[in-house]
Structures are given as C-alpha cells and as structure tokens.
C-alpha positions in Angstrom: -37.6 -57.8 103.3 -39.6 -54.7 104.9 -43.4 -55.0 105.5 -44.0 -51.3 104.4 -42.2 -48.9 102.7 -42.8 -45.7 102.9 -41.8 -43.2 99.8 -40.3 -39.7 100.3 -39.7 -37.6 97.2 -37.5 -34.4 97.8 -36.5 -31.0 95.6 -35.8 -27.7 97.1 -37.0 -28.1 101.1 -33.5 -29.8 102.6 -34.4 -27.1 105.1 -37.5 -28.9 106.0 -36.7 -32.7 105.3 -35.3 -33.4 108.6 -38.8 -32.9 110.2 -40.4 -35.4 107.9 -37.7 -37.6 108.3 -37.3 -37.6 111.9 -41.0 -38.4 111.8 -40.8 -41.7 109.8 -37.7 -42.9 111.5 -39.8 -42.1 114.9 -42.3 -44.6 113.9 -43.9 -47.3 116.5 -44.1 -50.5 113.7 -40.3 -50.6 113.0 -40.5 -53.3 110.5 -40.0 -51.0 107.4 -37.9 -49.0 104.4 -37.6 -44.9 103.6 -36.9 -44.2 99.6 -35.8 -40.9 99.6 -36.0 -40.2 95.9 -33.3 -36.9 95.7 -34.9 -34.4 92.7 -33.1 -31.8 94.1 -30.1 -30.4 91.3 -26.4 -32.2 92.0 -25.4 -29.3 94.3 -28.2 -29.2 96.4 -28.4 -32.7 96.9 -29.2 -33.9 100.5 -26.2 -35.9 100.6 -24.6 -32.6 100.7 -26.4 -31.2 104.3 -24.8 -31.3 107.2 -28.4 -31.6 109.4 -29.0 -34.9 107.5 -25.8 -36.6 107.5 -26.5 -38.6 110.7 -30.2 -39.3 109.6 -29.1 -40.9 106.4 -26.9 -43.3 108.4 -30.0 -45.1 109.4 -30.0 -48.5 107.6 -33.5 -48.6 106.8 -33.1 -45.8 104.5 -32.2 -45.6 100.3 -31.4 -42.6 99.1 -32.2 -42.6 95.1 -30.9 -39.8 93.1 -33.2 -39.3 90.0 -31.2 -38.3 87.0 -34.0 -36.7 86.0 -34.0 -33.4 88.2 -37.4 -30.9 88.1 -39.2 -34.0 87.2 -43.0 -34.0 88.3 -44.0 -35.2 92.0 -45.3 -38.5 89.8 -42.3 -39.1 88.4 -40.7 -39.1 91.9 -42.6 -41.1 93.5 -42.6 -43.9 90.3 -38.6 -44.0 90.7 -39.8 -44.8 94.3 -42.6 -47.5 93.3 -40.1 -49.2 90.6 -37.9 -50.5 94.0 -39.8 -50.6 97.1 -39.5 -54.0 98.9 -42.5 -53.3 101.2 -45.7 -55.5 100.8 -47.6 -52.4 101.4 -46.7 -49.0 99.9 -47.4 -45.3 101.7 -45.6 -41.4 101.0 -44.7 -38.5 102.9 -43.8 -35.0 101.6 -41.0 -33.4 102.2 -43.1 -30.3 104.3 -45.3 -32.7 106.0 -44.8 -35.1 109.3 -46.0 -38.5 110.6 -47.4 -38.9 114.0 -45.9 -42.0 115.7 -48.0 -44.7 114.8 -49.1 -44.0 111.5 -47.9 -47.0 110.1 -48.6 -49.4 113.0 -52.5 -48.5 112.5 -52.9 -48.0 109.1 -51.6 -51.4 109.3 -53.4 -53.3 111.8 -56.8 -51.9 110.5 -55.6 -53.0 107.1 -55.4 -56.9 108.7 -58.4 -56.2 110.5 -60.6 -55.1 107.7 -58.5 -57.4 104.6 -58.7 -54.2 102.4 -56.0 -53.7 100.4 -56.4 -49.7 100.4 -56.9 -47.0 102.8 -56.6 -43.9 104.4 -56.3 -42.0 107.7 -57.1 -38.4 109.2 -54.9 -35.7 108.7 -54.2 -32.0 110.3 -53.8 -28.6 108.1 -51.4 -26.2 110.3 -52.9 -22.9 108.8 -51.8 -19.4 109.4 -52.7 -17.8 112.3 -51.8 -20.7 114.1 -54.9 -22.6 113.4 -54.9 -26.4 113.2 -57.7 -28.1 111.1 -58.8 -31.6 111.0 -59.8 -33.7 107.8 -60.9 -37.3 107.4 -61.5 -37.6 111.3 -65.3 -39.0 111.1 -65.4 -42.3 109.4 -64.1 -45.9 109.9 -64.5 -46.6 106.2 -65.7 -44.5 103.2 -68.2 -47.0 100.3 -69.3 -46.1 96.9 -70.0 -42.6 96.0 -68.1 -41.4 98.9 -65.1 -42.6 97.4 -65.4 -39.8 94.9 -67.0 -37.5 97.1 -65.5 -37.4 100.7 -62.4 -39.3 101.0 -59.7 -37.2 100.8 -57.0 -38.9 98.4 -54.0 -37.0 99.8 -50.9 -39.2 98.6 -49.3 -39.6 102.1 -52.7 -40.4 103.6 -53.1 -43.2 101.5 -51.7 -46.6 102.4 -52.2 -49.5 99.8 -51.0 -53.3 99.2 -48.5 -53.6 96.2 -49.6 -53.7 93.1 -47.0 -53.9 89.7 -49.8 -52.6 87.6 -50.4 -49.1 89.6 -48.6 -46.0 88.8 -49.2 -42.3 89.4 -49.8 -40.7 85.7 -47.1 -38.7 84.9 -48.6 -37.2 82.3 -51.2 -35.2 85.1 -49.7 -31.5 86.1 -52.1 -31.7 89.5 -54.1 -34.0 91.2 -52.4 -37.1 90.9 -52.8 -38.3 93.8 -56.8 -38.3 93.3 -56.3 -40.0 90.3 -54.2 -42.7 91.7 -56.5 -42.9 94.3 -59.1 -44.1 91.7 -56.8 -46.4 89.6 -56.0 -48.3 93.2 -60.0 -48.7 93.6 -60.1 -49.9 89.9 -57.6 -52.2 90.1 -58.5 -54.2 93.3 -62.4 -53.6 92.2 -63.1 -51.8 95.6 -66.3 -50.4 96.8 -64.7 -49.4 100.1 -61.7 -48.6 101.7 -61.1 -48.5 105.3 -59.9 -45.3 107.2 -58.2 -44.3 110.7 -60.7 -41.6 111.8 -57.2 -39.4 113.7 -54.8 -37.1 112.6 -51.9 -38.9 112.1 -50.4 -36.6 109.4 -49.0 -33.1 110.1 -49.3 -31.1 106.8 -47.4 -27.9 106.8 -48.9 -25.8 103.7 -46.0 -24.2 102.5 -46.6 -20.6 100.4 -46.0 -19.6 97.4 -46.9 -21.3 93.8 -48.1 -24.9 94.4 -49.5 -27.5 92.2 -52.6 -27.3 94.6 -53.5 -23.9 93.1 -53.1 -24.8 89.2 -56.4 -24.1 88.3 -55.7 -25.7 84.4 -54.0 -28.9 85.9 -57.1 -29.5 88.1 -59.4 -29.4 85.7 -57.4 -31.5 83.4 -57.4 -33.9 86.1 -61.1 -34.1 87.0 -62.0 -34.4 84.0 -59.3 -37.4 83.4 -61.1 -38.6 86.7 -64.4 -38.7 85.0 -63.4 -39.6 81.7 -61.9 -42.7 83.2 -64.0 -43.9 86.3 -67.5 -42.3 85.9 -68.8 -46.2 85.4 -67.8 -46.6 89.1 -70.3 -43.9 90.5 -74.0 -42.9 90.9 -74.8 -39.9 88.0 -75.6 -37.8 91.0 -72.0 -38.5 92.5 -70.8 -37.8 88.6 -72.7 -34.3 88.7 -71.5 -33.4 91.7 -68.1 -34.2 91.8 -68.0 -31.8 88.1 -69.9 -28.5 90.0 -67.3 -29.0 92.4 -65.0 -28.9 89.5 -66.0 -26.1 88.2 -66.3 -23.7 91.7 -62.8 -25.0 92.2 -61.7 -24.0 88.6 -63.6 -20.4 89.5 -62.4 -19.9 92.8 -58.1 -20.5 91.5 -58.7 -17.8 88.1 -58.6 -14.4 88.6 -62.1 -12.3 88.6 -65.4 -14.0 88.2 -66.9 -13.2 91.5 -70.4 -13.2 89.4 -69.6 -16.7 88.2 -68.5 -18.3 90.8 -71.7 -17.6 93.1 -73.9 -19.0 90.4 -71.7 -22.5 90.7 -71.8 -22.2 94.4 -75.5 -22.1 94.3 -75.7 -25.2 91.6 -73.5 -27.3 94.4 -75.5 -26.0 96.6 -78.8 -27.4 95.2 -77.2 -30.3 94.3 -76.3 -31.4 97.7 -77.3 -29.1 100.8 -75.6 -28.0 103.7 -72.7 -30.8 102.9 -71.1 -28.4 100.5 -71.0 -25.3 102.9 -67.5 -25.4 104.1 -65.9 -26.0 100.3 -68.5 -23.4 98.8 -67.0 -20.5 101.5 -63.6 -21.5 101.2 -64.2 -21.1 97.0 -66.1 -17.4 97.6 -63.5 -16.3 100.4 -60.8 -17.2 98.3 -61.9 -14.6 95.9 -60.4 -11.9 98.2 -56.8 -11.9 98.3 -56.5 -10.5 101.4 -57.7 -13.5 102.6 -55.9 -16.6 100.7 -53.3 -17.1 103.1 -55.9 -17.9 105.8 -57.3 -20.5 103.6 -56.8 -24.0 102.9 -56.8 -24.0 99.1 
C-alpha cells in the first residue's frame, strides 16, 4: 500500500495537466499513488490526449472517471478521498505544479513534529512575470493563527487519513478553508506544523474562478464562523469577519466608499499586519489593475 497519496481532480485544462503531472511523478519520496479524478465530459476525457498517453502508463497512477461531470471541485476530490490507499492524504490542481520534494518534507516534518496536519510555502506566478511567495515564515502556525495566517490552500495542505473528513460539497467557494478547519476539529489541533519554502507552483489561470465569487465566500466565512468560532479568541472571530467583509467589497462591483470604511475597521483592528490584504482589496477596485493582482 502507498504511504501518501496525492489527489488530482481535472475538467477543462488537459492542455495544462501534463505540467502538474510531470511534477508529481518527478517527486523525491517515491513511495506513493496519483488519483486522477477525470470531470472532464466523455469526449474530452484525458484518456483521449495524446500528450498524456505515456504519463498514464505510470503504475502509480488511477485514473477515476466521475460519472458525475461539472461536479464541484469538492465533489472531485471526495471521489478521490472515498479510494485513496495512502496513510497520509495531499492535492494538486490541475494549473498548479509540485517542486521535487514536496512530499518527502511535508513528510519528514510530519514524523518529526507527530502532527497529523500541515502545510507548506507556496509561489503565485503573477502577470508581469512576477513571482510572489506565501507561507514562507513560520515552522508552525498555533491558535488564532490558524484562522488568521495559515493559508489553507487545498494542495498545500497535507494531513493523516481520517474516514470522518470530507470537503462540504454543499460550499460554492472556499472549501478548502473550511476543510482546513474540520481537519483541526477533528484531531483537536491547536497547531499545525509548516515547511517555511515554496514548494508549490500556482499558475492563476484568468477568467471566472471560484476565487472571485464574492456570494460563495461569504457563505463560506460565515459557515466557518458559524461552525468553529468556539475554537478562537473573539478578537480572531472579529477579525477574521472585517476581513470578510473587505473581501466581499473588494469582488462586487462599485462601493469604493464602502470598502475604505472596512479597510479602515481591519485596519484598527489589527495594524500594519493587514496592509498588504487591505491594498490588494482597494487596488482591486480598478479594473485596470485586477490582472496584476492576486485575488
């Protein structure tokens, strides 16, 4: 049986796929399984391109065709869940690639530290040929920086099994945040360790994205709330909702007024901390500059 597996949900990008998968195949700790779970429609499925034929040949990979096609990104990577093998569980987007040892570090620090969840650093490649780094500073995040500062992109995180976890399907954004926060529920975490590197490449791709649904990420946050506020400080609880709100500001159209006003109550609420996230929200107001940004 594989040690990890590592789960790989794909619709409409088997242009880009052979990137991501080159980059699991390529990885240093060999000991694991790629689920490919294939949303695409049956004529685009990736059984069908010629790039990948040679890739899929690769024994440690299971192609799973969901019946279900256009399902959510949760839904994908629950097919995924329902069959991996792997004592510990990680993802990868079809856009996105892994640097070589991603999986050997994540887990060796996961032995070292006996956490069951964690997380690691990863790299935006934004336009302009720019390259910015996230989650490169700390070893491990604890308490209220679980809700605040650890960034709970799904193919950063890398967690032991669990049969009671799922990603809720029922969320149209930010499920990976709130999975994040179910996985800290369940193994009654007040830390989680991280690999303070880049060892993600994360290619933001254009167009509509579940990233930028400003009704689906409020839904979420408040889901978040409504769920785990017993976990967190009321300070973490008030600011983690005025970042809510900027964010729900900054993706609907006009505003400009409003949004300043929540910039400022983040602001109070927490200093300088909140600089970078409160430009982003104001800049993002000005179309002419969204492609620049990371949203």
């Amino acid at each position: 049986m594989p040690l990890v597996t590592v789960i790989l949900p794909t619709r409409k990008r088997n242009h880009l796929l052979p990137r991501a998968l080159q980059s699991a195949l390529a990885q240093t700790w060999r000991d694991f399984e790629i689920i490919i779970v294939d949303d695409n429609l049956p004529e685009m499925r990736i059984s069908t391109v010629p790039q990948l034929k040679l890739l899929l040949r690769d024994p440690r990979i299971r192609v799973i065709e969901n019946p279900n096609q256009r399902s959510s990104a949760a839904i994908a990577r629950n097919v995924g869940l329902r069959i991996a093998r792997g004592e510990w569980l990680t993802y990868l987007d079809d856009d996105d690639a892994y640097h070589p040892q991603k999986l050997e570090k994540q887990l060796q620090r996961a032995r070292e530290t006996n956490l069951p969840v964690g997380l690691c650093g990863l790299a935006y490649n934004l336009a302009g040929g720019r390259r910015r780094l996230c989650q490169v500073s700390h070893d491990l995040y604890l308490e209220d920086d679980l809700l605040l500062d650890a960034a709970a992109d799904t193919k950063a995180i890398f967690h032991r099994r669990s049969n009671n976890v799922w990603f809720n399907e029922n969320l149209p954004a930010a499920e990976d945040a709130y999975f994040f926060q179910s996985l800290l529920a369940h193994w009654k975490l007040n830390q989680v360790f991280n690999i303070p590197e880049a060892l993600i490449e994360v290619f933001p791709q254009r167009g509509p994205r579940v990233n930028t649904n400003a009704e689906g990420l409020w839904l979420t946050n408040q889901k978040i709330i409504q769920d785990f506020a017993h976990r967190y400080s009321a300070r973490a609880i008030s600011t983690f909702m005025a970042r809510a709100q900027l964010q729900d500001l900054k993706l609907r159209p006009g505003g400009f007024g409003k949004t300043i006003r929540a910039a400022t109550k983040l602001f109070l609420l927490r200093g300088p901390r909140e600089t970078r996230l409160i430009l982003n929200a104001c800049l993002y107001k000005v179309p002419v500059l969204r492609s620049w940004l990371k949203s």
